[in-house]
C-alpha distance (Angstrom), angle and dihedral (degrees) to the residues before:
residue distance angle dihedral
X1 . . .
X2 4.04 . .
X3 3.70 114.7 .
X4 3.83 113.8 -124.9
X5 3.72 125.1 -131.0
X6 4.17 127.0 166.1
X7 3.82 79.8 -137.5
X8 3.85 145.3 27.9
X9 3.43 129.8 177.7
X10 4.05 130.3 -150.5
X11 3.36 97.5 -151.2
X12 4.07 151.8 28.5
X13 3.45 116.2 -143.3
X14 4.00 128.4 90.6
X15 3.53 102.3 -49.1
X16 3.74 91.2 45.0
X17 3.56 94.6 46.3
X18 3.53 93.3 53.2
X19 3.70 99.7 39.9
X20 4.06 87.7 51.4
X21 3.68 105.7 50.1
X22 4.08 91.4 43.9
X23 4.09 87.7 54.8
X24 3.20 93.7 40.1
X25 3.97 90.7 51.0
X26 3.70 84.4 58.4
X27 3.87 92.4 63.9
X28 4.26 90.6 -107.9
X29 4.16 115.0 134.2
X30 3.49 117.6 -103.4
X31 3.46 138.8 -158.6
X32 3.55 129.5 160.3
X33 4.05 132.4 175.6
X34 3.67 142.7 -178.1
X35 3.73 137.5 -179.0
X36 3.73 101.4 -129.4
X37 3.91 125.1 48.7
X38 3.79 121.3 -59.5
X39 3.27 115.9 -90.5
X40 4.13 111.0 67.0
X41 3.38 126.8 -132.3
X42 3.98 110.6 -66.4
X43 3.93 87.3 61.0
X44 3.60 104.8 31.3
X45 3.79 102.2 25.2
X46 3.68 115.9 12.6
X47 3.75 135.2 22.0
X48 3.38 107.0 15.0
X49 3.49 109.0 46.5
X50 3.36 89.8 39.6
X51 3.83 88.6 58.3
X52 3.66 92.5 46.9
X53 3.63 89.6 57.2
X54 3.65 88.0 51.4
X55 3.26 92.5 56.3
X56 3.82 94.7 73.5
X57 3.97 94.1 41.6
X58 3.91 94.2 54.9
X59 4.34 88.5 39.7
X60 4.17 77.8 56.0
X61 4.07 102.7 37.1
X62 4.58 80.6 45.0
X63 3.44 82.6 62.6
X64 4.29 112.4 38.9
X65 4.00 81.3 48.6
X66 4.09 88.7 55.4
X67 3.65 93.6 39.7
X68 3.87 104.8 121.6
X69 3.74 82.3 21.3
X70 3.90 100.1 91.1
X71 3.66 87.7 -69.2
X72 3.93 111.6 98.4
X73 4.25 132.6 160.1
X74 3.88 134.6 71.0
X75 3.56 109.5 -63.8
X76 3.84 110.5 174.5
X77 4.15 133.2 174.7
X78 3.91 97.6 -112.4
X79 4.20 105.7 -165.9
X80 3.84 105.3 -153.5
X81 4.11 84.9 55.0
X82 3.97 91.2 43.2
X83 4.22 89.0 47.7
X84 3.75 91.8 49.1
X85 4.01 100.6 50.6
X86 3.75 80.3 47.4
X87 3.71 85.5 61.0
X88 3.43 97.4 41.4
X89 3.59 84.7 72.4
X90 4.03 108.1 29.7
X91 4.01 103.1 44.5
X92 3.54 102.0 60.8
X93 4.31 91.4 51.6
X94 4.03 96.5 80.7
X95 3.92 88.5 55.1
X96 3.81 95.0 41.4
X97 3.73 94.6 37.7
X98 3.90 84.0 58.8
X99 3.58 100.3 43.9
X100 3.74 91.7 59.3
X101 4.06 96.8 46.8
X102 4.26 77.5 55.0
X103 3.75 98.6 43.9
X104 4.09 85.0 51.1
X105 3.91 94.9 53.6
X106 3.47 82.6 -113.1
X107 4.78 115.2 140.3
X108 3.57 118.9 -122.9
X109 3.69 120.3 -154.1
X110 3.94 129.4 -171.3
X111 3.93 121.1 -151.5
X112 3.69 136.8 53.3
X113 4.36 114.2 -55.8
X114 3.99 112.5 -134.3
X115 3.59 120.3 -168.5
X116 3.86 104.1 -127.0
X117 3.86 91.8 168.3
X118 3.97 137.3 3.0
X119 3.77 90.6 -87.6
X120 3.78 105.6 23.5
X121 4.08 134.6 74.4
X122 3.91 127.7 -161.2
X123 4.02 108.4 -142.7
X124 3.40 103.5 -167.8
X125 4.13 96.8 -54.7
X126 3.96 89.1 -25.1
X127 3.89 119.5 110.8
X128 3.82 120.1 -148.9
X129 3.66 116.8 -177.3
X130 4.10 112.2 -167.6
X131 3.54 133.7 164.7
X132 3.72 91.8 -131.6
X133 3.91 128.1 32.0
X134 4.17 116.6 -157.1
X135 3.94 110.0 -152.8
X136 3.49 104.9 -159.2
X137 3.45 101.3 140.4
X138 4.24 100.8 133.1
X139 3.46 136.0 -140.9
X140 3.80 131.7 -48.9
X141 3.88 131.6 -168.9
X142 3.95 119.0 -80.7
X143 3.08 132.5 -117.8
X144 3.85 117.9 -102.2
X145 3.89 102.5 -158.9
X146 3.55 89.1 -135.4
X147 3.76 138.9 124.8
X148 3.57 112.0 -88.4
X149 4.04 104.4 3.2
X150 3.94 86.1 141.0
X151 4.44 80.2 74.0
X152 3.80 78.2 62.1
X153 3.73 119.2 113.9
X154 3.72 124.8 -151.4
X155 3.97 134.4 -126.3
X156 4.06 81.3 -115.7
X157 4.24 93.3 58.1
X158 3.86 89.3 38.5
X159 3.80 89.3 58.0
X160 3.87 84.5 48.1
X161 4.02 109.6 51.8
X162 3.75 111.5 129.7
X163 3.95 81.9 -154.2
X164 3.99 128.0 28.9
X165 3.71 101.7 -128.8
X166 3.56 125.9 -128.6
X167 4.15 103.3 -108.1
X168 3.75 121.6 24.9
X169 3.99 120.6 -171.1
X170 3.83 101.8 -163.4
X171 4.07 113.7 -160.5
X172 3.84 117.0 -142.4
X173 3.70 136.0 11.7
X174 3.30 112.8 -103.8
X175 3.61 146.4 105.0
X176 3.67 90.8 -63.1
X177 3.76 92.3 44.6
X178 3.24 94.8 49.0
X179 4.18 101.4 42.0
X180 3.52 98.0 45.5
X181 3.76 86.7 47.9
X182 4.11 92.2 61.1
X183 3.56 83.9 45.2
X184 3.81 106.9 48.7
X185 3.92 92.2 38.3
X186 3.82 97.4 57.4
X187 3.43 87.7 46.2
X188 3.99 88.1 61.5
X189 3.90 102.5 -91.6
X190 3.45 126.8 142.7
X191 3.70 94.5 -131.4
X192 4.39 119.5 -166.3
X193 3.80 114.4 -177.6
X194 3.52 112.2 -151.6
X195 4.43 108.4 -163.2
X196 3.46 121.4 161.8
X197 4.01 99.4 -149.7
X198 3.44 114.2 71.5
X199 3.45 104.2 -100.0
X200 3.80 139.5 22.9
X201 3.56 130.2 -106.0
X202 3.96 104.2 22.8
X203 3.58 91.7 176.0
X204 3.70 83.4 76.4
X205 3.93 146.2 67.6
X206 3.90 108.3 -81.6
X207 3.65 94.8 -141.3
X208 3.99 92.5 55.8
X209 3.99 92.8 35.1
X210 3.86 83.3 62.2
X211 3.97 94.7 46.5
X212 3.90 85.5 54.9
X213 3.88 87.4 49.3
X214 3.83 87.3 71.8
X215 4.20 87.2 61.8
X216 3.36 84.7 58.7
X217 3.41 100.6 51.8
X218 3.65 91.6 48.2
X219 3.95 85.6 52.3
X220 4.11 91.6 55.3
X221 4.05 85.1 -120.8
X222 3.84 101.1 159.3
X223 3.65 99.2 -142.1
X224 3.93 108.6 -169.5
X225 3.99 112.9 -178.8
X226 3.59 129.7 -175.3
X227 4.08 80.3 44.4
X228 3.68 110.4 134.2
X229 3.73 113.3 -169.0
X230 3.91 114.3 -132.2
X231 3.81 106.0 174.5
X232 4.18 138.5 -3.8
X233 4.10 114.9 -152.1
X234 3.28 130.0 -173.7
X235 4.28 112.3 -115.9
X236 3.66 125.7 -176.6
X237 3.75 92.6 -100.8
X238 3.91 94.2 49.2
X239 4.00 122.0 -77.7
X240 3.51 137.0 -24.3
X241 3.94 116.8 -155.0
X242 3.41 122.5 -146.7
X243 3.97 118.3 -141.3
X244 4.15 142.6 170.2
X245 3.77 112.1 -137.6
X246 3.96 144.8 152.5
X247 3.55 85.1 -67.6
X248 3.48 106.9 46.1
X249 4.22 127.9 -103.5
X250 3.96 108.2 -6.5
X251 3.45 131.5 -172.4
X252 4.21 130.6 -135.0
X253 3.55 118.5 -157.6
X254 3.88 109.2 -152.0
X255 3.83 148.4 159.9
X256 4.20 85.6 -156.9
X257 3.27 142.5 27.7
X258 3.64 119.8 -167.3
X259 3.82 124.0 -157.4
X260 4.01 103.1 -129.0
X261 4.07 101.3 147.2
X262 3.78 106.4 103.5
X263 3.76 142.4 -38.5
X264 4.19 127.6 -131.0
X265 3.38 133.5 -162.8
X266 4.24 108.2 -79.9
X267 3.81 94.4 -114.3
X268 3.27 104.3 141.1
X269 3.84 126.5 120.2
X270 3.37 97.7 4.9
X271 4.27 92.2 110.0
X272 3.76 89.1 -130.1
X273 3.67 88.8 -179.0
X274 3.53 89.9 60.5
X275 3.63 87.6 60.2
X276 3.74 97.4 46.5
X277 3.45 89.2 -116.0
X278 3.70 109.8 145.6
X279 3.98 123.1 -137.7
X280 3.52 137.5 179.9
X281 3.87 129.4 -165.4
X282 4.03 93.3 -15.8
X283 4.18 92.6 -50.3
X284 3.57 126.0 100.2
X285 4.02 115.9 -110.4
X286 3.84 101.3 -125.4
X287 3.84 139.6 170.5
X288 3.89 124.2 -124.0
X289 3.61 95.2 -86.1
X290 4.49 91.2 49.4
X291 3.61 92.0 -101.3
X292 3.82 117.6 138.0
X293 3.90 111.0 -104.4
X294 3.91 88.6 -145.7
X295 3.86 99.7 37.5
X296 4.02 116.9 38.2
X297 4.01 89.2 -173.0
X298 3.72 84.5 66.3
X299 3.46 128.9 82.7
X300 4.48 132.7 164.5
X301 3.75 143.7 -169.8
X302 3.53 142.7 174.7
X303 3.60 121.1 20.8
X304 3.36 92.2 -14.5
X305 3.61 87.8 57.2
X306 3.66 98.2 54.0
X307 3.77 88.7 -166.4
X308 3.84 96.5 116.7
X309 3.44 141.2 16.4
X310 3.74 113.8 -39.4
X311 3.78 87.1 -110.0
X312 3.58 137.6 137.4
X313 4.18 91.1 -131.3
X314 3.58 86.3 49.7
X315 3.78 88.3 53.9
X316 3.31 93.4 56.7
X317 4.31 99.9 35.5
X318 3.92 82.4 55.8
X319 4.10 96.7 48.4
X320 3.72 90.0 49.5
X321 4.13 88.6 50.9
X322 4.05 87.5 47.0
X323 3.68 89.5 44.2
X324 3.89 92.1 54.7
X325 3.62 97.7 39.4
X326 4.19 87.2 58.4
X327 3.65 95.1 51.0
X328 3.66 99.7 37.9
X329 3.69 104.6 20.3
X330 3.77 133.1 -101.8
X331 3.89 94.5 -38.7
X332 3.81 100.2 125.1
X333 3.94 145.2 59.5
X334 3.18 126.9 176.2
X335 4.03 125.5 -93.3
X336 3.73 113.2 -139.8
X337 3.77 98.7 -171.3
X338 3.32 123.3 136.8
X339 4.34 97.1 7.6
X340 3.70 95.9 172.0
X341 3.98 102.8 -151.6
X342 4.23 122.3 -160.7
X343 4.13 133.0 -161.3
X344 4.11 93.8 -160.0
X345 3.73 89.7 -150.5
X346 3.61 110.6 142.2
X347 2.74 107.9 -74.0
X348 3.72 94.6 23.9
X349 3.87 132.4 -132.7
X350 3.67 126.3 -141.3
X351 4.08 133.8 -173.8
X352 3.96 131.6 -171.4
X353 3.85 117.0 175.1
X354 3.24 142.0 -14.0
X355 3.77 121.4 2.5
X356 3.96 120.4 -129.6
X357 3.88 86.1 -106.3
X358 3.90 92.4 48.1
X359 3.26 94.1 60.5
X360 3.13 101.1 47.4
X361 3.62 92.2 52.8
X362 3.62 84.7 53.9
X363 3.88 93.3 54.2
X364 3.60 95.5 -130.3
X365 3.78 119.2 161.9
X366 3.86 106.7 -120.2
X367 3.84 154.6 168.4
X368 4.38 114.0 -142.5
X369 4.01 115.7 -171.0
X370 3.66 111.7 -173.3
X371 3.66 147.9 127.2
X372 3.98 150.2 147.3
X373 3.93 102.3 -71.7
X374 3.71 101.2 -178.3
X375 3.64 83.9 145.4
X376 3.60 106.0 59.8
X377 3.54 120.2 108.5
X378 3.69 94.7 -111.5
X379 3.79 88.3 69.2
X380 3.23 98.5 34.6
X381 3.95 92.8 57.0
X382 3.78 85.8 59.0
X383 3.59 101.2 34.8
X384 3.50 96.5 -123.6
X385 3.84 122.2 158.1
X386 4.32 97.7 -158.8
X387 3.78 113.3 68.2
X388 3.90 132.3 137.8
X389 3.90 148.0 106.1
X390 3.08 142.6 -156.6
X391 3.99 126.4 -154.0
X392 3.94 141.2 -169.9
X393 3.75 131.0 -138.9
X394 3.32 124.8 -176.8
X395 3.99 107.9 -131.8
X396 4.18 97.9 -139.0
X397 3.81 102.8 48.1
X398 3.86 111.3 11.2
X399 3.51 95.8 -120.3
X400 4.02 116.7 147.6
X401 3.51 107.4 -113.9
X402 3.70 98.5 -178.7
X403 4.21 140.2 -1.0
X404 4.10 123.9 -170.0
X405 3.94 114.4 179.2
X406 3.52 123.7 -172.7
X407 4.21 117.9 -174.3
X408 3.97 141.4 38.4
X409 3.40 114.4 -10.9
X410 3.98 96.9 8.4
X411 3.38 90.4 131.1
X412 3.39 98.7 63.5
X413 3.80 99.0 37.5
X414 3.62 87.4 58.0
X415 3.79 88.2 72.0
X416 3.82 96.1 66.8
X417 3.44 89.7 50.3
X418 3.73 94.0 47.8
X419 3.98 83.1 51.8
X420 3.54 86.5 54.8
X421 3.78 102.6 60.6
X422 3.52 99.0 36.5
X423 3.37 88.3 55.3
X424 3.45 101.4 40.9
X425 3.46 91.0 -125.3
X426 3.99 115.8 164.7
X427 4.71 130.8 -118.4
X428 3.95 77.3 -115.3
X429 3.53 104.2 53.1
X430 3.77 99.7 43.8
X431 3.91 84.4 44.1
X432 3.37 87.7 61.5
X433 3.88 98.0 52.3
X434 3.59 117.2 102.2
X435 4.00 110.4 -124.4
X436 4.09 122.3 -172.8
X437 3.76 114.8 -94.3
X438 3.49 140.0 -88.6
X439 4.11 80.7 14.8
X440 3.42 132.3 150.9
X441 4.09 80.4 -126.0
X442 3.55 96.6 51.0
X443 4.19 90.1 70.6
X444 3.91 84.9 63.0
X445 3.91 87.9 85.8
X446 4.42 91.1 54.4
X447 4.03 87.4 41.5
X448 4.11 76.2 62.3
């Protein structure tokens, strides 16, 4: 006999989370379920162990750049250390992540959730009926096409080697390409990115992606663009990858290769079209409030959405608009204003807005400020050779249109910007807001 909920959820990371306990708040039944351990990806898989891990690389890169600067001894990246503060943080989610759906009244299932009808899931031999189903299930790797992807490793096994090995061939170049990079490289790696557009980062501002080319240089990161990869094989040393560039067929030695070209909504195996649910290309088909068009019963957010920016606010921002529209009705869609976006490279890179090429597209009538300011104090301060900005004002009302930082602290500077345009606040009233000093904030007035 199926068990009845008013909700279940495919998934348990941040949208999930957040999406469960407000519904459940409300009185509704809840159940949610995934196949892998509690927790979802930005916890267990993604952001924040990665950051953690970062962590130790920029405490180590803070001091090489003030070596001969008061700072003086071997300070080194040691791995096993680095893995196990990551842990610290990571293994104990799954259990806590569980504990709360329980404390909340709310059913936790383990295996993956078919759709067998419009209203009803299979978990593993398990019916659950509900009168609403939550994808939120995130984003997985894509598939390549090529000969021997399955030699690929994922951002999820990088972020678990016992040992880092020798040679890593990273493919893409994006923000995983380009964080585990840092990482990997100060930790002694000989580190070739493989992208196959012709520069890294395109998410960013061109100008500042090519300032935080130099860091790479300095790391010994062989960055190869317009390198599309045709085929992995196994060797008796490791791998060799296979890839068409300027020059003609080239070869990469490596001991890993690390998927790092592009993420898609984790779709598969759940029999969508059992559900009704439709999909087009690998992406749900969904109105402006992340219901299916085909399936009202069915709602998604987050990756799984794809509607905004594959970020973990977004996850969130979206599960509180699907939560609303359930208990009230389809009154709200989400507002993607103002999604402030980060590379944590070190240093990192941040973006709000409109690019300079955006809006210019657009045709909008604007003011930009920015340059390379390697010799601000802010830099200086923390020895850092990569620092600069770029910012856009539109000429009739004030408003910031667009901000792109590049250097110490960028990613938290990025946040008053981001409060800026969502807000529609103007260059002259956050110039006139007092921020502490010497800050990272308190160059926001200059950037102006």
């Amino acid at each position: 006999m199926a068990k009845r909920y008013q909700l279940a959820i495919i998934g348990t990371g941040t949208a999930a989370m957040v999406a469960a306990m407000r519904v459940r708040a409300a009185g509704w039944s809840v159940a949610v379920v995934d196949f892998r351990p509690f927790g979802g990806t930005c916890a267990l898989r993604g952001c924040d162990p990665k950051k953690m891990m970062i962590g130790g690389a920029e405490a180590a890169d803070h001091a090489w750049r003030m070596k001969d600067h008061g700072v003086e001894g071997d300070t080194r990246l040691e791995w096993p250390g680095l893995l196990a503060f990551k842990r610290g943080f990571t293994d104990p989610v799954p259990e806590k992540r569980e504990k709360a759906f329980a404390e909340n009244g709310i059913d936790s299932f383990h295996g993956r959730a078919c759709f067998t009808g419009p209203n009803t899931l299979d978990i593993q031999g398990n019916e659950v009926e509900a009168d609403h189903i939550l994808i939120a299930a995130g984003a997985e790797a894509i598939a390549l096409g090529i000969p021997g992807e399955e030699h690929l490793a994922t951002n999820e096994r990088f972020l678990e080697l016992e040992t880092l090995p020798r040679r890593i061939v990273l493919v893409g170049g994006g923000y995983i390409a380009s964080e585990f990079s840092h990482i990997a490289a100060r930790a002694g790696a000989k580190v070739t990115i493989l992208q196959h557009g012709e520069r890294m980062l395109k998410q960013f501002d061109p100008d500042l992606v090519g300032w935080l080319m130099d860091k790479f240089g300095e790391l010994g990161i062989d960055v190869r663009t317009e390198a599309a990869v045709t085929a992995i094989e196994k060797s008796s040393s490791g791998y060799r990858v296979h890839a068409n560039g300027h020059d003609g067929e080239m070869i990469v030695e490596a001991d890993l290769v690390v998927h790092a070209a592009g993420r898609a909504p984790a779709l598969d195996g759940m029999n969508l079209d059992a559900g009704e649910v439709s999909h087009e290309k690998g992406r749900l088909v969904l109105n402006k409030y992340l219901q299916s068009v085909s399936n009202p019963a069915v709602y998604a957010a987050g990756d799984a959405a794809g509607m905004g920016p594959p970020l973990t606010p977004v996850s969130s921002h979206d599960a509180k608009a699907v939560a609303a529209n359930l208990l009230e009705g389809n009154k709200h869609t989400p507002d993607y204003r103002g999604v402030p976006s980060v590379a944590f490279t070190i240093p990192p890179i941040a973006a709000v807005g409109l690019t300079e090429a955006q809006a210019r597209e657009k045709g909008l009538n604007f003011r930009m400020k920015g340059k390379r300011a390697d010799g601000w104090f802010t830099a200086r301060q923390q020895a850092e050779t990569v620092y600069g900005f770029k910012v856009l004002v539109e000429e009739c009302s004030g408003r910031i249109l667009g901000a792109h930082v590049v250097g110490p602290h960028a990613e938290e500077v990025i946040n008053v910007f981001a409060l800026a345009i969502r807000h529609g606040l103007t260059a002259e009233q956050i110039k006139s807001t007092m921020f502490a000093y010497p800050t990272g904030a308190s160059d926001i007035g200059s950037m102006l």
